[in-house]
MDAnalysis code that builds the backbone (N, CA, C; Angstrom):
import MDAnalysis as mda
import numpy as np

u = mda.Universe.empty(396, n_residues=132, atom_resindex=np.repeat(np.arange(132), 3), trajectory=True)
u.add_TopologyAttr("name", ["N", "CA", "C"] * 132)
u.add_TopologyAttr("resid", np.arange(1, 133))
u.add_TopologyAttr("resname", ["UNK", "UNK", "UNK", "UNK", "UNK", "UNK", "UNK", "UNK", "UNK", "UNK", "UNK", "UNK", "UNK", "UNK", "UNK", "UNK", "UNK", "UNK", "UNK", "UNK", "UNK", "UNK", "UNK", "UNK", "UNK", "UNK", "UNK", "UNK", "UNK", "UNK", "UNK", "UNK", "UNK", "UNK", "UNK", "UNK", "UNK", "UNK", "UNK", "UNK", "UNK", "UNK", "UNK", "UNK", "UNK", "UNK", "UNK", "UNK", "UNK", "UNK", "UNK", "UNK", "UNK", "UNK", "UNK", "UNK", "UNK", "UNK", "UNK", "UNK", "UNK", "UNK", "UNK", "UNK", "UNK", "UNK", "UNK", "UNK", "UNK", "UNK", "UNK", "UNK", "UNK", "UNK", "UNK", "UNK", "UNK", "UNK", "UNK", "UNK", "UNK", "UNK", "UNK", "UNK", "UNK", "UNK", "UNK", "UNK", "UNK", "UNK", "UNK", "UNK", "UNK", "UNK", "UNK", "UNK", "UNK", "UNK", "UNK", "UNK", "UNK", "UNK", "UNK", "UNK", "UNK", "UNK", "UNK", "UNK", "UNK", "UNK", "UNK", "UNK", "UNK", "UNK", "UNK", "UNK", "UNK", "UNK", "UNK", "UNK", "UNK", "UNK", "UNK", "UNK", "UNK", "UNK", "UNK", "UNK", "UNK", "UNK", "UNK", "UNK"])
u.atoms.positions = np.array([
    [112.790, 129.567, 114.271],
    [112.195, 128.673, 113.309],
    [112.437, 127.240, 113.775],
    [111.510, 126.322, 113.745],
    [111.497, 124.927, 114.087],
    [112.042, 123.912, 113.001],
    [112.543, 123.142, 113.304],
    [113.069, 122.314, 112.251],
    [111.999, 121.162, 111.853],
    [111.912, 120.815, 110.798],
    [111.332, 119.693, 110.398],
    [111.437, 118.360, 111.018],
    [110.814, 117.546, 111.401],
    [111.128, 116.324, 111.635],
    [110.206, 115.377, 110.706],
    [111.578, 113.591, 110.476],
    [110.497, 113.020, 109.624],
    [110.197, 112.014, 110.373],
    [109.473, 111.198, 110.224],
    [109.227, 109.830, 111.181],
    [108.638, 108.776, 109.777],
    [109.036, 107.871, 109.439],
    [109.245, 107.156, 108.439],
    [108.007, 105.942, 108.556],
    [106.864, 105.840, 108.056],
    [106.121, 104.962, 107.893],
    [105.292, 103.846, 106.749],
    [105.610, 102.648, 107.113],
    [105.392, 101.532, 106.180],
    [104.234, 100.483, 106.832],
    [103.699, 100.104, 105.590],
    [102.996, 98.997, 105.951],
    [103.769, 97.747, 105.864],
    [103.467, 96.961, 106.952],
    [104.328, 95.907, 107.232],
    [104.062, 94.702, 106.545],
    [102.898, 94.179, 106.127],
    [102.133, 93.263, 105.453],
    [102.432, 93.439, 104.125],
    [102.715, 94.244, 103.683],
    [103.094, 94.424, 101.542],
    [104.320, 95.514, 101.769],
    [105.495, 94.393, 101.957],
    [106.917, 95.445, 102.011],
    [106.625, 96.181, 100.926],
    [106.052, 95.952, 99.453],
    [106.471, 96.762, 98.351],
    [105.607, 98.165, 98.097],
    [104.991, 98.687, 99.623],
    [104.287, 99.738, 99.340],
    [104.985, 100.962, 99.356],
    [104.632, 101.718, 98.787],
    [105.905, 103.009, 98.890],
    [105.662, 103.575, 100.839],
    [106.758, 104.103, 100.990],
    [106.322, 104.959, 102.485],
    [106.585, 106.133, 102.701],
    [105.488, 105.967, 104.046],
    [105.583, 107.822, 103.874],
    [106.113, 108.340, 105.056],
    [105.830, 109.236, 105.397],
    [106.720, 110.676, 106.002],
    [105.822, 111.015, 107.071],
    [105.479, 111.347, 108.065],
    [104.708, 112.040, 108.970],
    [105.910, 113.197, 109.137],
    [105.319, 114.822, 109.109],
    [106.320, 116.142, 109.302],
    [105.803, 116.348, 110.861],
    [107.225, 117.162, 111.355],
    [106.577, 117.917, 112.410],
    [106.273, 117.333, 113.545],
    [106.914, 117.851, 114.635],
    [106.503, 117.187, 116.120],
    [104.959, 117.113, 116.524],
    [104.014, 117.773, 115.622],
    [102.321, 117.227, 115.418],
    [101.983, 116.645, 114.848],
    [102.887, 116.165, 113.676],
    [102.450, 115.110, 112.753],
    [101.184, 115.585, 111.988],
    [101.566, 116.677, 111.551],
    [100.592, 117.430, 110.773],
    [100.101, 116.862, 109.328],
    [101.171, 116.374, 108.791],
    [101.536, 116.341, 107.148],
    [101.987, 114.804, 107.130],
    [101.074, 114.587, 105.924],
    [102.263, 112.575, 104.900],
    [102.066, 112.747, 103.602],
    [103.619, 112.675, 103.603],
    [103.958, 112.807, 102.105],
    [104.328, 111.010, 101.573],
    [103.411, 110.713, 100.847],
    [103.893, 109.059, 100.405],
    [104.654, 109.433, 99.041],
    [105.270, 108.245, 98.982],
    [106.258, 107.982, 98.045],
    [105.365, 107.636, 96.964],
    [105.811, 107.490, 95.891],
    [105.524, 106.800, 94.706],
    [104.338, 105.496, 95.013],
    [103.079, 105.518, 94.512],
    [102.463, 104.034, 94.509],
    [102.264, 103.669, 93.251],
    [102.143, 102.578, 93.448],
    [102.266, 101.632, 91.949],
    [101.398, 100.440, 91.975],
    [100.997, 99.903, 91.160],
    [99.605, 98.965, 91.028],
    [99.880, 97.380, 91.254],
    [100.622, 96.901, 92.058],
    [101.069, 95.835, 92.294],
    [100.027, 95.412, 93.147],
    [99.271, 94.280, 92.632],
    [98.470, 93.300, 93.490],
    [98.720, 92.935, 95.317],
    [97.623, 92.276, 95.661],
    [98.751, 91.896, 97.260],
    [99.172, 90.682, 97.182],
    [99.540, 89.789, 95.704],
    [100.788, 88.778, 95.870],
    [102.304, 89.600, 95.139],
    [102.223, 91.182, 95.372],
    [103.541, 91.768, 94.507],
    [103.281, 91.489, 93.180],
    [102.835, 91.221, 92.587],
    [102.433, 91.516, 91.431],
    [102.051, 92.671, 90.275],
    [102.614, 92.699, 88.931],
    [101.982, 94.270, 88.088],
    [100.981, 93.004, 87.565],
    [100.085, 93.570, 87.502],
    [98.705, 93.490, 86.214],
    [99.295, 94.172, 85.103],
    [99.131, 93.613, 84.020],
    [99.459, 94.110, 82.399],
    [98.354, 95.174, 82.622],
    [97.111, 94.910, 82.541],
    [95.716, 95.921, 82.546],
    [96.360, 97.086, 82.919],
    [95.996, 98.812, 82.557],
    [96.409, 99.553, 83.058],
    [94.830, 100.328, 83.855],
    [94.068, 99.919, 83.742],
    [92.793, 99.893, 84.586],
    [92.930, 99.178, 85.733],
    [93.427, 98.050, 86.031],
    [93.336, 97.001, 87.252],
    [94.742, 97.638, 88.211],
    [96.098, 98.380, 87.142],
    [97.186, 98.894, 88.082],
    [97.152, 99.988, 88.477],
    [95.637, 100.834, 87.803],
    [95.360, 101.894, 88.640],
    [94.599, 101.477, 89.973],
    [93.545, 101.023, 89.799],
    [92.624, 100.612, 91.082],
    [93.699, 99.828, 92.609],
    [94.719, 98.901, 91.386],
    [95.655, 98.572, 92.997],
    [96.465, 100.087, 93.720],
    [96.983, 100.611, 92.605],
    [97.471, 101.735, 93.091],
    [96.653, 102.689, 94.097],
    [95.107, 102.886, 94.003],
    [94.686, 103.595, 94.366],
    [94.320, 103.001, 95.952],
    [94.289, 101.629, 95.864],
    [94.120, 100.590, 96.587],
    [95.501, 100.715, 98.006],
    [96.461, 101.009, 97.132],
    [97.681, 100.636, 97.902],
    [97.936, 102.270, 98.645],
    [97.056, 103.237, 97.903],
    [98.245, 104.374, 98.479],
    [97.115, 104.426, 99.541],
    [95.720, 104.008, 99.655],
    [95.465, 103.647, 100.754],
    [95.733, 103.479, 101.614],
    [95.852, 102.254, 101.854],
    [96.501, 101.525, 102.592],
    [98.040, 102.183, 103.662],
    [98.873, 102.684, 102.658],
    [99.926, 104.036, 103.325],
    [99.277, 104.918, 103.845],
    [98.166, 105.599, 103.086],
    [97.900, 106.492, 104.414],
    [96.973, 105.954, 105.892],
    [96.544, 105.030, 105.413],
    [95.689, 103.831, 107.084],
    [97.220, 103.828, 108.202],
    [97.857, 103.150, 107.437],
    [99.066, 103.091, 107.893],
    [100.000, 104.159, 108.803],
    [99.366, 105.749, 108.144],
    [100.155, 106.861, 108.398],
    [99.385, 107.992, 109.603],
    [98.199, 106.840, 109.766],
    [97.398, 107.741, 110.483],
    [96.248, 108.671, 109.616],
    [96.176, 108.486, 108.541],
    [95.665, 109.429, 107.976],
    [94.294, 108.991, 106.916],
    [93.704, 109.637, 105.413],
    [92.454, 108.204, 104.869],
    [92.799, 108.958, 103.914],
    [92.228, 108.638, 103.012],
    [91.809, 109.323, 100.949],
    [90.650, 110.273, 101.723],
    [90.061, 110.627, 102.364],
    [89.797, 111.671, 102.584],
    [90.388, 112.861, 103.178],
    [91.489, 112.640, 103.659],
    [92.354, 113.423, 104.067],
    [93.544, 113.952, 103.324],
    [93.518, 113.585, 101.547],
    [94.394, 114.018, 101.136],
    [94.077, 115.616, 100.616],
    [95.344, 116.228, 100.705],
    [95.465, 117.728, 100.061],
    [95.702, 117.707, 99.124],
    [96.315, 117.133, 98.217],
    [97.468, 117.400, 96.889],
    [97.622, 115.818, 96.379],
    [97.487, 115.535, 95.063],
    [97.848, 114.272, 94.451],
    [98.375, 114.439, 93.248],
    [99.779, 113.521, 92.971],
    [100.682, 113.699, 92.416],
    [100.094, 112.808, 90.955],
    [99.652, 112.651, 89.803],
    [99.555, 110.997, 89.370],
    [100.470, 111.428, 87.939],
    [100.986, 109.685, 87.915],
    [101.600, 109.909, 86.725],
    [101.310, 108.695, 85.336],
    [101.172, 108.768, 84.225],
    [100.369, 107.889, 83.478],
    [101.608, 107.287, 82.539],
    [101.688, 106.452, 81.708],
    [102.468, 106.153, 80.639],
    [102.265, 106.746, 79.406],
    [101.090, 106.382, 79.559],
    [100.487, 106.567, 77.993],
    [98.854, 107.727, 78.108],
    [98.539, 108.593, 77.528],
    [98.026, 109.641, 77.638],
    [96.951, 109.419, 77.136],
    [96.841, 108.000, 76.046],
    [95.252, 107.278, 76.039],
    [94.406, 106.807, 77.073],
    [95.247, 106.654, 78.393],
    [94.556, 105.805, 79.472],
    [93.941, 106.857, 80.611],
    [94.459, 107.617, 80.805],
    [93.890, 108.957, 81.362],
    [92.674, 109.113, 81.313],
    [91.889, 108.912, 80.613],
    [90.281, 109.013, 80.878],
    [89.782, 107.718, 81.453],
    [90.345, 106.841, 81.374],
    [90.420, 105.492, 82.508],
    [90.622, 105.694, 83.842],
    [91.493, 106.414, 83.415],
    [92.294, 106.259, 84.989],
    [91.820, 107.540, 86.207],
    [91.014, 108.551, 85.108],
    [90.410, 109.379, 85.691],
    [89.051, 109.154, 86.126],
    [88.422, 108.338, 85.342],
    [86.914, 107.603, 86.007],
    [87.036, 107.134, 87.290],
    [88.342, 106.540, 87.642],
    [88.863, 105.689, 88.853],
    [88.752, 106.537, 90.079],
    [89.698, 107.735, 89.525],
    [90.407, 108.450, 90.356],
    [88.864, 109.031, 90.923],
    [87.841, 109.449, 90.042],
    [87.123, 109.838, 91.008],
    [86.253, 109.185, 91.676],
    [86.292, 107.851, 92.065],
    [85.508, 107.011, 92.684],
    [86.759, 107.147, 94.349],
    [87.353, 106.852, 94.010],
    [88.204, 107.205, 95.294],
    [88.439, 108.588, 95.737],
    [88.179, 109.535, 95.120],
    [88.535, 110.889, 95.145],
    [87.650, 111.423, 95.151],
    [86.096, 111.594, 95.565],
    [84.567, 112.710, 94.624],
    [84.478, 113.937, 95.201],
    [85.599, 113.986, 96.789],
    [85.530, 115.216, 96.856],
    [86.748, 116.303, 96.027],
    [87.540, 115.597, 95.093],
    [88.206, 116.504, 94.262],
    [89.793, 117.357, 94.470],
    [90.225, 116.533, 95.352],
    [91.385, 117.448, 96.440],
    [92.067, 118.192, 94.818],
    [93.346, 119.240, 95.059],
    [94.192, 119.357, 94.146],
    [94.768, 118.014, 93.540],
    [94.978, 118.536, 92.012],
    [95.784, 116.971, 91.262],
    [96.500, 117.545, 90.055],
    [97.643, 116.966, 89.882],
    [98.119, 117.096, 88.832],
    [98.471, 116.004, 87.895],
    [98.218, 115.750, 86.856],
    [98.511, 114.313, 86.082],
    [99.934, 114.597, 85.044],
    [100.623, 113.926, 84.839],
    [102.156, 113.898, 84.092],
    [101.813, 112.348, 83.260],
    [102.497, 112.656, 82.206],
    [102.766, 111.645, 81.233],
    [103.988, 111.408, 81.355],
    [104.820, 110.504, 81.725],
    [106.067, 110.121, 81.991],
    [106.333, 108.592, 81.214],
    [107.850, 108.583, 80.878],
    [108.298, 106.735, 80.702],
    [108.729, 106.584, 81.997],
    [108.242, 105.504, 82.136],
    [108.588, 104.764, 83.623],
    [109.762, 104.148, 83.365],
    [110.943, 103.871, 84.363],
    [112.162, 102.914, 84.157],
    [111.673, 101.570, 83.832],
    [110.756, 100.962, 84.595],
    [110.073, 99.649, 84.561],
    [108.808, 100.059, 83.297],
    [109.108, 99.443, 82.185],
    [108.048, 99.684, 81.205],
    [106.769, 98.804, 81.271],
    [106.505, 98.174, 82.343],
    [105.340, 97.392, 82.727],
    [104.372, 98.195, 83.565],
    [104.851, 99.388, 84.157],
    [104.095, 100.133, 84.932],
    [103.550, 101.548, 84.138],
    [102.335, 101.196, 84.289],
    [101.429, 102.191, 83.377],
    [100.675, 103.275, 84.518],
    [100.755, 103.080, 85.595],
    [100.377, 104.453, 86.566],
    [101.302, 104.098, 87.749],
    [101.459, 105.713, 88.304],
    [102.061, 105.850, 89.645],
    [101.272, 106.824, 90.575],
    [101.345, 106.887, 91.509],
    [100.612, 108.286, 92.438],
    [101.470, 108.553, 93.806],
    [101.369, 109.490, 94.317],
    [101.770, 110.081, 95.564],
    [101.024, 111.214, 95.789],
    [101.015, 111.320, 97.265],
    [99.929, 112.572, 97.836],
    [100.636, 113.076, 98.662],
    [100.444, 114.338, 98.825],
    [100.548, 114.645, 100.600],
    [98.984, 115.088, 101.281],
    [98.809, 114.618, 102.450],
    [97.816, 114.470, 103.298],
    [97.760, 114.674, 104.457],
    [96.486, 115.164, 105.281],
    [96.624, 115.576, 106.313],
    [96.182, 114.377, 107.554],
    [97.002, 114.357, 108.633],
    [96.439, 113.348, 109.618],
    [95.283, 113.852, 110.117],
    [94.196, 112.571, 110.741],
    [93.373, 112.468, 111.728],
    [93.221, 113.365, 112.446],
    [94.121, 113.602, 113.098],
    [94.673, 114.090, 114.122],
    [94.509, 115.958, 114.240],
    [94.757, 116.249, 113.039],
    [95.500, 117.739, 112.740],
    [93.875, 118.447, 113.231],
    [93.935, 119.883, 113.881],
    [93.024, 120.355, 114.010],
    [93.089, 121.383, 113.412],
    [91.651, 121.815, 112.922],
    [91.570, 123.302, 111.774],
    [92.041, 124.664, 112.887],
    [93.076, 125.601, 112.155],
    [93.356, 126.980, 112.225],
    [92.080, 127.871, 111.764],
    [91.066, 127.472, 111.142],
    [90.638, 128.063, 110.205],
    [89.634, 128.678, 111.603],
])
């Protein structure tokens, strides 16, 4: 059995993006951390419409970063504050998302009560070629 390897990747231009993971001496797999809707001066937007779109904006950006696109995700993690905004935040999600990958949505309190969405994915690189 092969061991896992991680290789740790960030965007360098917005320290405050979450980072992700490339697995595997093929760099098959990126698992990003937590994203959150902070503008590109670091900033939260009160709006919880405008901190989804940065979010969706930013986890972007991690996977450009990771080798990888929003079309390449497998699995998306999202998490909401408040369970009124969810049909907001789901109009969003599928403008960035229309081909539909797996998703699961959670209603959570955030530690920081200014943050009204979070997301993380895991995704497949560029790179990876189909078994299929």
């Amino acid at each position: 059995m092969s061991r896992v390897s991680w290789k740790q990747v960030g965007a360098p231009e917005h320290n405050l993006l979450s980072p992700a993971y490339i697995t595997s001496s093929d760099r098959e797999l990126v698992f990003t951390s937590g994203c959150v809707g902070t503008d590109s001066s670091q900033n939260l937007p009160e709006c919880p419409v405008e901190q989804a779109k940065n979010a969706f904006e930013n986890l972007s950006k991690v996977l450009e970063a990771s080798g990888s696109s929003l079309d390449n995700v497998l699995k998306v993690l999202l998490f909401v504050r408040d369970p009124a905004i969810a049909p907001s935040v789901n109009r969003i999600y599928q403008k960035y998302f229309p081909g539909k990958p797996a998703r699961s949505c959670i209603v959570v309190a955030f530690p920081d009560a200014r943050i009204h969405v979070e997301l993380e994915c895991v995704a497949q690189t560029r790179t990876r070629s189909s078994k299929l």
